[in-house]
C-alpha positions in Angstrom: 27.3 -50.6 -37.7 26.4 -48.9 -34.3 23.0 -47.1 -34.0 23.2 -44.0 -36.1 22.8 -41.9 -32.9 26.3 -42.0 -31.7 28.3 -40.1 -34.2 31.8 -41.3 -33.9 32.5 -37.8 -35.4 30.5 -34.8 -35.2 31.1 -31.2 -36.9 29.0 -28.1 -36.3 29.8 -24.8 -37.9 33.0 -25.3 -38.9 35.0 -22.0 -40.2 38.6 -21.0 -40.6 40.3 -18.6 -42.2 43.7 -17.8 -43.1 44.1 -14.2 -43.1 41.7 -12.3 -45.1 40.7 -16.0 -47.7 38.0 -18.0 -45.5 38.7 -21.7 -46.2 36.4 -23.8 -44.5 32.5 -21.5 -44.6 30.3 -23.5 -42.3 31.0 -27.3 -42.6 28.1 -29.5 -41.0 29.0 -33.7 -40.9 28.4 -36.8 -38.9 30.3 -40.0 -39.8 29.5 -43.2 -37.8 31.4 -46.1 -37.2 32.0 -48.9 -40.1 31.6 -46.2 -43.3 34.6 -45.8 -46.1 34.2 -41.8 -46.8 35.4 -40.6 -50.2 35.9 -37.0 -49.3 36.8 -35.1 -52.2 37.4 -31.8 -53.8 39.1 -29.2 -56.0 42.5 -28.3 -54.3 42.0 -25.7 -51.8 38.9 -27.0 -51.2 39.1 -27.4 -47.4 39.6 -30.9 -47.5 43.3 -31.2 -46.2 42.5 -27.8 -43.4 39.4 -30.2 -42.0 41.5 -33.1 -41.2 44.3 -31.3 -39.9 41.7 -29.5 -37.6 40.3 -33.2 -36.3 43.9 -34.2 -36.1 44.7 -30.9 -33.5 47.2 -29.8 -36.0 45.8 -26.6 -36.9 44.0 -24.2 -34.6 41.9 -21.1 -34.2 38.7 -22.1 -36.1 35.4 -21.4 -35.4 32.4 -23.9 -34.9 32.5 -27.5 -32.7 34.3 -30.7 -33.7 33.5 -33.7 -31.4 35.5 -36.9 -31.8 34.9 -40.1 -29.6 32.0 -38.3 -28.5 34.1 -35.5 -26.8 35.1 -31.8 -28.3 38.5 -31.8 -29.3 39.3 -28.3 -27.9 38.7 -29.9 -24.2 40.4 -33.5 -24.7 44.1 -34.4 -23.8 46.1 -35.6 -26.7 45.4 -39.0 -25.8 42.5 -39.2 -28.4 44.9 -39.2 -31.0 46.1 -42.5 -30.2 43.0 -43.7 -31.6 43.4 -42.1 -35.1 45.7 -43.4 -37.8 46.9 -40.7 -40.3 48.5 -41.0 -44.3 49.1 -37.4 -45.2 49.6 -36.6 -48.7 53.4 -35.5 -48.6 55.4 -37.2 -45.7 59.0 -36.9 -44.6 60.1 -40.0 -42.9 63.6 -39.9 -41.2 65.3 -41.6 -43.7 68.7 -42.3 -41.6 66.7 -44.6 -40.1 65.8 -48.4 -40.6 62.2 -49.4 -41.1 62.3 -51.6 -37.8 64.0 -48.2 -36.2 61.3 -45.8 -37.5 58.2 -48.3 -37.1 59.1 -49.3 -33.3 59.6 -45.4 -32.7 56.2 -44.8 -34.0 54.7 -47.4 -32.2 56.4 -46.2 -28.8 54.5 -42.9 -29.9 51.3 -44.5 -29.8 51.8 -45.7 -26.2 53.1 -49.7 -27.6 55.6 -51.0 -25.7 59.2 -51.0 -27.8 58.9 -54.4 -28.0 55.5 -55.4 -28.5 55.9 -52.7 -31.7 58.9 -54.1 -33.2 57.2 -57.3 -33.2 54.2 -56.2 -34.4 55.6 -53.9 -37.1 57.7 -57.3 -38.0 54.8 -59.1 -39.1 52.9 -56.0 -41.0 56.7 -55.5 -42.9 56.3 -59.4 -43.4 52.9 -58.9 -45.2 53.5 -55.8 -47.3 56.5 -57.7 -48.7 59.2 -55.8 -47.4 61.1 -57.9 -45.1 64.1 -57.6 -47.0 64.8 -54.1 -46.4 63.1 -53.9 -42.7 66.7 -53.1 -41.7 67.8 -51.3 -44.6 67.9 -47.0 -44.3 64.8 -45.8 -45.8 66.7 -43.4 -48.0 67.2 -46.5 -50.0 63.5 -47.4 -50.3 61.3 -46.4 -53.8 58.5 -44.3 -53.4 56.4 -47.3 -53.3 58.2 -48.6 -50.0 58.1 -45.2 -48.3 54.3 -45.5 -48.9 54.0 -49.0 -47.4 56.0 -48.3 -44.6 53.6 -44.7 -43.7 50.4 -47.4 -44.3 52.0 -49.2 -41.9 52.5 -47.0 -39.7 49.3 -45.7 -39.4 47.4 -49.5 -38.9 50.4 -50.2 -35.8 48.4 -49.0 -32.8 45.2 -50.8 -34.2 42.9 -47.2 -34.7 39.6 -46.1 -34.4 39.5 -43.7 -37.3 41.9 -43.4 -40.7 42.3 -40.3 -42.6 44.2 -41.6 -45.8 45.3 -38.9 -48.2 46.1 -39.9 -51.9 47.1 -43.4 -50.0 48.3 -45.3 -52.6 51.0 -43.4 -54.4 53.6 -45.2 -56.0 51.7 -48.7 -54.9 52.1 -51.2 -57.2 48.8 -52.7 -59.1 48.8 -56.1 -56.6 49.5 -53.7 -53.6 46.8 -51.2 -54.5 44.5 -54.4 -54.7 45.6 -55.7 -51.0 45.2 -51.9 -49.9 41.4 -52.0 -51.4 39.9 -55.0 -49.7 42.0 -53.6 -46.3 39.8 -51.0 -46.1 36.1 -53.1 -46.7 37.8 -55.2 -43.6 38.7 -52.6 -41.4 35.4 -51.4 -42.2 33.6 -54.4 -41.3 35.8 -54.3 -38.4 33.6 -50.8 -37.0 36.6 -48.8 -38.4 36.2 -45.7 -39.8 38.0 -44.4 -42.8 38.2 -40.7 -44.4 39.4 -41.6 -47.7 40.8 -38.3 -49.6 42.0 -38.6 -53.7 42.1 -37.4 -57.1 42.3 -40.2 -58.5 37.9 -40.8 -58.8 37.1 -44.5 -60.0 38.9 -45.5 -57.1 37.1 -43.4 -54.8 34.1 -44.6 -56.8 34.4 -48.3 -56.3 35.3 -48.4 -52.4 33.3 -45.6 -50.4 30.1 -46.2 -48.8 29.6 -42.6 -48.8 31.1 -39.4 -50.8 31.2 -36.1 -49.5 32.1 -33.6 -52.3 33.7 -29.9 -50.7 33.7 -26.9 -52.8 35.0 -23.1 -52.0 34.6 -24.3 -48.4 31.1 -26.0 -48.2 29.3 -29.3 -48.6 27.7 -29.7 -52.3 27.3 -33.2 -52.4 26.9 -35.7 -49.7 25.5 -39.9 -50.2 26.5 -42.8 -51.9 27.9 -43.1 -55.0 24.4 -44.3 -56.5 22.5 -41.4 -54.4 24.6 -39.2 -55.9 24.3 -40.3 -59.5 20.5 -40.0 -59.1 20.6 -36.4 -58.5 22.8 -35.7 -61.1 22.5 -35.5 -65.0 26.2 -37.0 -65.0 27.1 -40.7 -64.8 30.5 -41.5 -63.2 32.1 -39.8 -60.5 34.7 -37.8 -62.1 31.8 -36.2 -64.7 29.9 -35.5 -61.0 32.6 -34.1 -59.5 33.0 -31.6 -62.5 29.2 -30.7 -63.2 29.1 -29.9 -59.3 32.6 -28.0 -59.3 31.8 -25.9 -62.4 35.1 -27.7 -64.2 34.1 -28.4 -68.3 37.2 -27.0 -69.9 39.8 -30.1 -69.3 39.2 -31.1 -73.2 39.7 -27.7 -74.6 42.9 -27.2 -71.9 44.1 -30.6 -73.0 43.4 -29.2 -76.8 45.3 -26.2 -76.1 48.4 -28.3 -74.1 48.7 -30.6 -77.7 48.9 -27.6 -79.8 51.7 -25.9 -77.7 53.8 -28.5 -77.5 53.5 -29.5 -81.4 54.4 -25.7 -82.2 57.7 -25.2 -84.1 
């Protein structure tokens, strides 16, 4: 890992507001090269409005994000060739072929057509779908879809991931692969914003959980750092001590007895 004073990303202040609700109330955060972040929350958290501010996709906030050691506000697009992205929901054009879609994004990126089909050939090859790469992806499972947006985000060989819920519909072998690809890319100096629901995973492969609540920071360190400042002993029972949830067993309760109601 690089010396920690070179942030590869560096937030100051960061607000934003839509309309009158303020979303994001100050966010302060320096992530260096090589670390797996779990960054987590309740929905409407902020989590999803921060990366879409890093990514350029949403505007008029307040406070300073520098990326690649540059404020995003004053770089061209061309930082975002350095940044693969997994959003939660996705539409992929599914008239078209896998090979169609994944050269397209590579030519996006800056690859050459070629030099994308081929590489996209041989990421298809290794996620085990080379017998649909020129099949429509309106024929593909969920699980495909989600392969072929993975793959799509490791084609231009990135700087920085942001991976949201990632492994939806991912078989358990796939989900295994997708694990130790993220300690690699790690130990390759890559940095990953890792953003799920779904805790014992984030658990097991960060290097470092931030926890966002009602717009600000409440928890930020290792899994271990974290359980040492907490009563609680797994993630999940963190994540509800410092969110305020307790009520998921009398909910549940409450769900059971509906349903059984003549």
């Amino acid at each position: 890992m690089e010396e920690r004073d070179e942030p590869i990303l560096s937030i100051r202040g960061l607000r934003k507001s839509f309309g009158v609700k303020e979303v994001l109330k100050g966010v302060d955060l320096e992530i260096y090269k090589g670390q797996i972040i779990g960054y987590i929350g309740p929905n409407g958290a902020g989590k999803s409005t921060t990366v879409k501010i890093i990514l350029g996709l949403e505007e008029g906030y307040a406070g300073q994000v520098q990326l690649f050691g540059k404020d995003i506000s004053t770089q061209s697009a061309a930082y975002k060739k350095r940044i693969g992205y997994v959003p939660e929901m996705a539409d992929l054009y599914d008239n078209l072929t896998a090979e169609e879609y994944l050269t397209f994004i590579g030519e996006l990126y800056g690859l050459e057509a070629e030099a994308a089909g081929e590489k996209a050939g041989k990421l298809v090859e290794l996620f085990g779908l080379t017998e649909v790469y020129h099949s429509r992806i309106a024929s593909y499972s969920k699980g495909m879809k989600q392969k072929i947006l993975i793959i799509s985000s490791l084609l231009h060989n990135p700087d920085i991931f942001f991976f949201d819920e990632p492994i939806n519909g991912l078989d358990a072998n796939s989900v295994m692969v997708f694990k130790e690809l993220l300690a690699q890319l790690a130990a390759q100096g890559k940095t990953i914003f890792y953003s799920s629901h779904i805790m014992d995973v984030v658990e097991k492969i960060s290097n470092r959980i931030i926890l966002l609540h009602n717009g600000l920071i409440v928890a930020d360190g290792s899994f271990e750092e974290l359980k040492n400042t907490n009563s609680e002993g797994t993630l999940e029972e963190i994540f509800n001590q410092l969110t305020g949830f307790n009520e998921h067993k009398e909910t549940a309760q409450k769900i059971v007895s509906a349903v059984q109601e003549v």
